[in-house]
C-alpha positions, 0 to 999 in steps of 0.5 A: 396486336399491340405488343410492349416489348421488354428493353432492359432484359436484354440489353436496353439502358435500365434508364430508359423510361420506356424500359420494362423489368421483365425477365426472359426465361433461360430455356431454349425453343424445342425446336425441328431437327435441321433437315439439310436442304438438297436435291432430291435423290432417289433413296433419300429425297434430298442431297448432299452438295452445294456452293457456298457464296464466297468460295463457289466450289461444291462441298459435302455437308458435314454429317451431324451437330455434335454438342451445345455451343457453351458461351455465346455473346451478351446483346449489343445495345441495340437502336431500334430507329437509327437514322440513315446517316448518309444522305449521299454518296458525298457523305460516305466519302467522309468516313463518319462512325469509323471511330466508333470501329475499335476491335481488337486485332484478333477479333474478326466480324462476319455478317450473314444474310439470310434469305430464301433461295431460288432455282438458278436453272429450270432442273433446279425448280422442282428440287427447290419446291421440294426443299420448301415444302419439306420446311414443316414452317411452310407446311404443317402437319398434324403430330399424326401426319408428320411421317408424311412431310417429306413424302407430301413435299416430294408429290407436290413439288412434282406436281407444281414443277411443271407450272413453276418452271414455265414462270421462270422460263418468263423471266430468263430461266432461272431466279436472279436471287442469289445474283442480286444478294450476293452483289448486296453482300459485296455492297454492305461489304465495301460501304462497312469498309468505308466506316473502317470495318473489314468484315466478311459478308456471307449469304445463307439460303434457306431452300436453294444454294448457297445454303445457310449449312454451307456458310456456316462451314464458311465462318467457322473455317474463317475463324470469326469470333462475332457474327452479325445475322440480318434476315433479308426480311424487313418484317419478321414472319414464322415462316421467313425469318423465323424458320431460318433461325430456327435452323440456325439455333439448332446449329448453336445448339449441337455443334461445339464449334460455335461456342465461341461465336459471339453472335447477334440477330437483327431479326426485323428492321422494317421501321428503321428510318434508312429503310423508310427513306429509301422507299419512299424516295424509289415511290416518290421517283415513280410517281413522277412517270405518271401523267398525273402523279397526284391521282396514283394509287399506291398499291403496297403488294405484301407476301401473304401467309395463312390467317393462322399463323397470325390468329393462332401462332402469334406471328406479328407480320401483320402488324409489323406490315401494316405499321410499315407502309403507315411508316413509309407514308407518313415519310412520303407526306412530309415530303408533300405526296399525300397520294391514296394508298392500299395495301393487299396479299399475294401468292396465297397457296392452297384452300386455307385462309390467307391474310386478306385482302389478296392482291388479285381481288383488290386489283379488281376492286380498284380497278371497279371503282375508278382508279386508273393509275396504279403503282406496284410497291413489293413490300415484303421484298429487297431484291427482284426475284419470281414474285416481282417479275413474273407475278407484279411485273406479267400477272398483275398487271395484265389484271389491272389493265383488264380491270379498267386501270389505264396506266400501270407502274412498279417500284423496283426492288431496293436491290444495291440501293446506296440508302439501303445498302448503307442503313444495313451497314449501320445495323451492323456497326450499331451491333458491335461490343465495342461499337459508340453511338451511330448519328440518329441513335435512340436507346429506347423505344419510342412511344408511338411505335410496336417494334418487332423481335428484339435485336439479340441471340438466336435463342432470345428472337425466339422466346419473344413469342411464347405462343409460336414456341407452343404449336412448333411441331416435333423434329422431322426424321427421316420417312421410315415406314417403322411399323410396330405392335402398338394398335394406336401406331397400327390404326394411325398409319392405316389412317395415314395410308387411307388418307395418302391413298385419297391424295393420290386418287385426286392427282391421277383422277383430277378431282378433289380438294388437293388437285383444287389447291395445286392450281391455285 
């Protein structure tokens, strides 16, 4: 999928020879109602408290979005490809951009992270599946079966618990998630201070505490006037970035204490150049630990999704994956590393197509025709959780040495990286209204390169796709049975039950197509 993204609409140079005048709709997405991810409880299948990142104590959710926000922000012109401007630890030293820093003094800059979430305990396992799987993003329904989400959600996330639960027991008893985030917001938090920002970074889970409900409670106490949004994805998906935004939108939408927060979304950045540059540099120093670096194959592992999405919704996480490993390649070539290099897909679920190839399958394909030193590259990840430490670290490596490889590595997640931690810090001061031209700033797109979403509002991110807009399905409620005289509702809950009733006939019983899907 080549896609030209319009530059001038919203908030590229008019100039700029690459601009396109192409003219954004004003509408907003029909969007789900945002379902307030908790713990389970017995009359409702989910709860109400949790703890945000910056002030631990529990709080209660609030109940409802009132009305539409009135006013939002005008884009920042944004860079599509700024470079890194530190290359050490010396340079930050220096301060350089903090001149560029020129807000007034009641205007107060926030920063949220976005990311997935994970279970801090093993009671926590099954209440987060069941806020996955109730994400209609994750699993979706057709219009007649969409009464089932959350009661789907509760069976299954009961039924995986018990095999999710002993993989986390591998790796300590719990996701170090949030941990590892909330030190990368306490990093960005510092290196934004060194450039003469004092802004606040909050953190916002999608499926497990702090949830992004609970830092947006968080701004609006503090009073921020702009806030920055970066998705913990460097590739933007429907089913990651696209669903917190989603959730995030409907919150902009109903809720009159956001009207006026200017806001800004970056909502992929897999091809900026300090994010390039940190992979390559952590690919580079693993490579050294082999005895022959020179003849390891570089095995990029990426978060699969189903083929549907991409084929059918127009999700562009194919593309943007596979334009960034070429990225990060031709970063490791100029610096001498021509090395072999595949790329695959882990963590498929369920009997629907996945993109190929998947991970397990090309770990035995190269381990078949010869290779026997591999390096594990996570690309879909910037922090060490489940997928890296128990399916790369144990699952996949016991694989590869079963299927022939002899000398198996993997590249550590870019955590705190200072690289890393400082390419986001220049994505945020690159948003500010105020905010000069960053070293490495290119105003327009490059020929050579199919960027991602466009840096602007939530609402603008998800107009870019038209075709994800169409499929999103309705609002999910709250499961009410709501029978009624219509025969067409009649004979489609009888329909429904028939079919739950089949579901669960293959869980006690063993059989079936679901019960093949859960243990996959």
């Amino acid at each position: 999928m080549n896609r030209q993204l319009p530059c001038s609409a919203i908030g590229y140079p008019s100039s700029s020879p690459h601009s396109h005048a192409v003219q954004l709709q004003p509408k907003l997405c029909s969007l789900p109602q945002p379902q307030a991810p908790r713990r389970p409880q017995p009359e409702r299948c989910c709860c109400s408290a949790s703890s945000s990142q910056m002030q631990p104590t529990a709080r209660s959710r609030t109940a409802g979005f009132p009305a539409p926000p009135q006013a939002l922000s005008s884009v920042a012109t944004p860079s599509r490809e700024a470079s890194d401007m530190r290359g050490s630890d010396a340079d930050e030293a220096s301060g350089s951009g903090a001149a560029g820093v020129q807000l007034p003094p009641h205007e107060r800059v926030g920063v949220l992270l976005l990311n997935l979430g994970g279970p801090e305990t093993l009671d926590d396992v099954e209440p987060f599946l069941y806020n996955l799987f109730a994400d209609d993003s994750i699993i979706r329904l057709p219009p007649y079966a969409r009464f089932l989400q959350r009661p789907l959600a509760k069976l299954i996330s009961g039924l995986r618990a018990p095999k999710s639960s002993e993989g986390y027991k591998r790796i300590g008893g719990g996701s170090p998630l949030r941990r590892i985030t909330e030190q990368q917001a306490d990093a960005l938090a510092t290196a934004l201070k060194r450039e003469g920002l004092d802004a606040k970074v909050y953190v916002g889970m999608r499926y497990w505490a702090p949830f992004i409900e609970d830092a947006m409670e968080e701004i609006k106490r503090d009073g921020m006037t702009h806030l920055i949004v970066i998705p913990l994805y460097p590739q933007f998906s429907i089913s990651t970035s696209g669903s917190s935004l989603r959730l995030l939108e409907k919150m902009f939408e109903s809720d009159p204490d956001l009207s006026g927060l200017k806001h800004s979304v970056i909502a992929s950045w897999y091809f900026r150049e300090g994010y390039l540059r940190a992979m390559a540099e952590l690919i580079e120093k693993e490579l050294q630990k082999f005895d022959s670096p020179e003849k390891t194959e570089i095995f990029f592992s990426a978060h699969g999704v189903p083929v549907s999405y991409v084929e059918q919704d127009g999700d562009p996480y194919r593309d943007e994956m596979e334009q960034c490993v070429g990225m990060i390649m031709q970063r490791l070539q100029q610096r001498g590393v021509h090395n072999s290099y595949s790329l695959a897909y882990q963590s498929r679920v369920g009997p629907v197509e996945w993109l190929q190839p998947y991970t397990d399958a090309k770990i035995r394909e190269l381990g078949a025709s010869g290779v026997k030193q591999l390096l594990a590259v996570p690309i879909s990840f910037v922090s060490e959780h489940i997928e890296t430490l128990e399916e790369i670290d144990m699952e996949y490596r016991e694989l590869a040495l079963e299927s022939g490889v002899q000398h198996w590595g993997r590249v550590p997640a870019l955590n705190t990286n200072p690289t890393f931690i400082n390419d986001l810090a220049d994505m945020v001061l690159e948003k500010l209204p105020s905010a000069a031209p960053r070293p490495g700033y290119v105003p327009s797109l490059d020929d050579s390169m199919n960027l991602g979403p466009i840096p602007g509002r939530v609402e603008e991110i998800l107009q870019t796709y038209d075709r994800e807009r169409r499929v999103l399905p309705a609002p999910v409620r709250m499961w009410q049975w709501g029978w009624t005289k219509s025969a067409e509702t009649w004979n489609g809950r009888i329909a429904m039950l028939a079919v739950l009733t089949i579901l669960l006939l293959e869980v006690t019983t063993g059989q079936g197509v679901l019960t093949h899907w859960l243990r996959l």
